[in-house]
N, C-alpha and C positions, 0 to 999 in steps of 0.2 A: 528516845535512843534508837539510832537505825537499826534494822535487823539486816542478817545478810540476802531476806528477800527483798528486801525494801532495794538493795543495791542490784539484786539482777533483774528487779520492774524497770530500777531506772534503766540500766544498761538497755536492756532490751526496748524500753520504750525509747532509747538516742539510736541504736540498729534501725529501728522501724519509722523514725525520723528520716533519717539516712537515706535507706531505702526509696522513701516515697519522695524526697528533694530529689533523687537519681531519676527516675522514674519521669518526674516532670520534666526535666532537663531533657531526657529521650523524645519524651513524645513531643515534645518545644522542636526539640533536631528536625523530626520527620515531618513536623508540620508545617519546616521552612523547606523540607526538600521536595523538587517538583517532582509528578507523577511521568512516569514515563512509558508510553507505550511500544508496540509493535507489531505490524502487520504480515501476517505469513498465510502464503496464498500456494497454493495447490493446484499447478500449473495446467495438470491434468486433469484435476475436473472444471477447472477456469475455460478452455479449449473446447470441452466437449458441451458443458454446459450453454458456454455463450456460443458456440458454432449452431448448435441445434436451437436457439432462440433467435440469432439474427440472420444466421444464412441456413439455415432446416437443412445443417449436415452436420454430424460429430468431427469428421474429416478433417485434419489438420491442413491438409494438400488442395482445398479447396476453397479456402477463405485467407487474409491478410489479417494479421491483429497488431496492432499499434498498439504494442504491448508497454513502451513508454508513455505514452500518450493516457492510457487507464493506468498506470501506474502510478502516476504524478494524480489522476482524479480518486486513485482509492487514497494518498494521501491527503488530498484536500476535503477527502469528506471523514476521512479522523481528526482529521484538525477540527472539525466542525463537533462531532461529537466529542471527543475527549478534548475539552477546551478547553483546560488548564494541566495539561499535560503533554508533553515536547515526544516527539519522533526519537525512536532508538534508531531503527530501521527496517527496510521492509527483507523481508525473508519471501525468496522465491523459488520453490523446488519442482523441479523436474525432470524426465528419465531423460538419458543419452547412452548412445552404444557404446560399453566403458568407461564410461564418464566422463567421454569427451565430447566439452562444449561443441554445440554447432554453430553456424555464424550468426543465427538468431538468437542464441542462448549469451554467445558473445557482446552482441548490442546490450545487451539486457545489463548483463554482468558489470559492464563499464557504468552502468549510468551511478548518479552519485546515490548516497545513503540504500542502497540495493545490495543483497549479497545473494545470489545464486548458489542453489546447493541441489548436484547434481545426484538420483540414483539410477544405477541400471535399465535399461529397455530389452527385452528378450524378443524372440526372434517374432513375434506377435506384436511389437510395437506397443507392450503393456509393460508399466512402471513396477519395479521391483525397490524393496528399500526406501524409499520415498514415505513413507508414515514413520517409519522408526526414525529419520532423517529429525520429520519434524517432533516428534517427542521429545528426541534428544536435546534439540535447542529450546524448546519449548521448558522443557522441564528444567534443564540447566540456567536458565535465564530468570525464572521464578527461585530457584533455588538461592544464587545470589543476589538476591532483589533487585536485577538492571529491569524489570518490566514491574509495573501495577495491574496492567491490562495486556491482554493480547487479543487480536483480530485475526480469527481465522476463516481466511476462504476456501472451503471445505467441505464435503459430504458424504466422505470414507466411514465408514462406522468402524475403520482401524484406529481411528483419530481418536477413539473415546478415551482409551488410554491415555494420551497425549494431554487431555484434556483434565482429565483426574490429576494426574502428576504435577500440573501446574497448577491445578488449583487446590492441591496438598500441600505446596507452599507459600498461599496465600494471595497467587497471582486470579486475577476477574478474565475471563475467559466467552470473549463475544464473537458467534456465530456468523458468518456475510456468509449471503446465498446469492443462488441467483435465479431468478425468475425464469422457471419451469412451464415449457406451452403445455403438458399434462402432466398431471400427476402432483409428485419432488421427485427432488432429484441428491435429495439429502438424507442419510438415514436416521430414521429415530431416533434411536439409541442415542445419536449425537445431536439431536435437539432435543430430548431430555437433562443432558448432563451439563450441558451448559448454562453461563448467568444470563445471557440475550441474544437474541437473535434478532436479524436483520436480513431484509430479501432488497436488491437492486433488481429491478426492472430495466424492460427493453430500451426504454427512451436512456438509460442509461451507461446502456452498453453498446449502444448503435453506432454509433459518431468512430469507436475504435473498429471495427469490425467490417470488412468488404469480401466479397464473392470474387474470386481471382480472374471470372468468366466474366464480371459486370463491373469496370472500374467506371466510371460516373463519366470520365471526359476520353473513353475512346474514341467517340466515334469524329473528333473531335480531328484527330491525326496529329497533336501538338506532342513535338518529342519534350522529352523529359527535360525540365529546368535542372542548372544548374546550382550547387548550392552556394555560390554567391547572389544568383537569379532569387533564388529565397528568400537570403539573409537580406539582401534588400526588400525584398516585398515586406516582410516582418519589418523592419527600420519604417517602411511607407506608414504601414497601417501604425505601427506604436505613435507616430508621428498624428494621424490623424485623432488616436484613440488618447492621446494626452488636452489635444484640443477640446474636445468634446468632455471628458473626465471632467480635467483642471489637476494643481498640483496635488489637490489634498489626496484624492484618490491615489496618486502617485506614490504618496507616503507609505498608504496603506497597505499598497502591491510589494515594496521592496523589502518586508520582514518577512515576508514567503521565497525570497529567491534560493533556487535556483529554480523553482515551482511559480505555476502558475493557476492562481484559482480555476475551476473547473468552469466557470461559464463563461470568465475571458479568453481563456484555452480555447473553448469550441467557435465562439467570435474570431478569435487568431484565426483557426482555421478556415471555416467556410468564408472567412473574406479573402484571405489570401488564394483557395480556390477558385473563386472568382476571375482573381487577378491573372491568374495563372493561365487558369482555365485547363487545369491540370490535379486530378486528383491526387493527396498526396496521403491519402488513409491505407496504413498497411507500409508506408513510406519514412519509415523510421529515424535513417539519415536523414530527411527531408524534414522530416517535424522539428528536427532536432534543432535545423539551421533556423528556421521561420521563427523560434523561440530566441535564437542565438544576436539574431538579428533585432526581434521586437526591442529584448531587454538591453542589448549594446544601444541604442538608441534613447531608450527610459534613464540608462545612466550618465549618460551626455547631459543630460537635462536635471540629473536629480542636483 
């Protein structure tokens, strides 16, 4: 004869059925849903850092950065590390007087999956807001699960906060540096709190990077091409670099567009230099076209 325990083992033994059938269902959910990362980079120590590595001056005013051109290669090397995990987008913050863009802030701003987020510059030309900036998105991003990971280029030790809060919501929180001629140039603090770290070197930030005093084809006298002059050159070489490839390669390239892997990028460019006989690093419109150009020509053919 049942007893009335007998009836609330069962019950609770159909609850905890229940339960654990919901349970699988969830983690089944998450295991079909991809991971998603995001890159946020810290403009300001991006600048000083790589200016004092490939042109041995902090000075913004004294080198060119092809700030697209390394932007498209910090995505292709998360692509490479986080290999089954899709681009949210890259987060790029940096000071402006009021918060208005300047024309290089502007290039930047337009390019695709990029959002710019601007804080304060005082009259010292030092960034105000810009750490709480990225907290903000940082922590809010983990909070609603749109990230699993975040890549930050970084070495604020304001950032450690930034870095807690996201990873108090269960977001992985990986460190990019950048290769220090002495010392770092990154603080402690914020290479203890993190899940990993990662140092890019010179050979990897050289190809963006020119001294405003040394462009490679002055002495050369050749005025500036035009960007049709470009976008053809780009059309020339994709035309030769499909020859040489074949189609299969071809296939390979066109799940990355609007990007292009980082070592056909720098082939893009030093041949079309060449061609030019005009350097086009630090030449942002200019990179833009010679891309615009290669890949209108790959799609003719695909």
């Amino acid at each position: 004869m049942k007893t009335m325990n007998d009836d609330l083992a069962a019950a609770l033994e159909a609850r905890i059925d229940r339960t654990n059938e919901l349970l699988e269902r969830m983690l089944a959910e998450v295991a079909k849903t991809p991971s998603t990362h995001a890159i946020f980079v810290d403009a300001g120590y991006l600048y000083a850092a790589v200016g004092r590595l490939v042109a041995g001056t902090e000075d913004r005013r004294a080198f060119d950065l092809d700030a697209e051109g390394l932007i498209e290669a910090l995505i292709d090397r998360a692509r490479m590390i986080f290999a089954d995990s899709r681009l949210l987008r890259v987060y790029w913050y940096d000071g402006a007087r009021r918060r208005i863009h300047t024309a290089e802030q502007q290039v930047i701003a337009e390019l695709p999956d990029v959002k710019v987020r601007l804080g304060n510059l005082n009259a010292n030309n030092q960034q105000k807001g810009v750490d709480s900036l990225i907290r903000t998105d940082l922590e809010s991003l983990a909070r609603h699960r749109a990230i699993s990971d975040a890549a930050l280029l970084g070495g604020d030790e304001d950032l450690v906060s930034a870095v807690e809060a996201a990873q108090g919501y269960g977001a992985r929180v990986h460190l990019w540096g950048i290769e220090a001629p002495e010392g770092r140039n990154q603080a402690e603090p914020l290479l203890w709190e993190v899940d990993s770290q990662r140092t890019f070197d010179l050979d990897f930030f050289k190809p963006y990077v020119v001294r405003r005093t040394a462009a490679a084809y002055d002495a050369t006298g050749t005025a500036r091409p035009t960007r049709e002059d470009v976008r053809f050159v780009g059309a020339q070489i994709a035309a030769k670099w499909l020859v040489s490839r074949g189609r299969e390669a071809l296939v390979e390239l066109f799940p990355g567009h609007p990007y292009l892997p980082g070592s056909v990028d720098q082939e893009l460019l030093v041949e079309a230099e060449e061609l030019l006989q005009y350097s086009l690093r630090g030449q942002a419109e200019l990179r833009r076209a010679l891309r615009d150009g290669f890949w209108e020509h790959l799609r003719t053919q695909y």
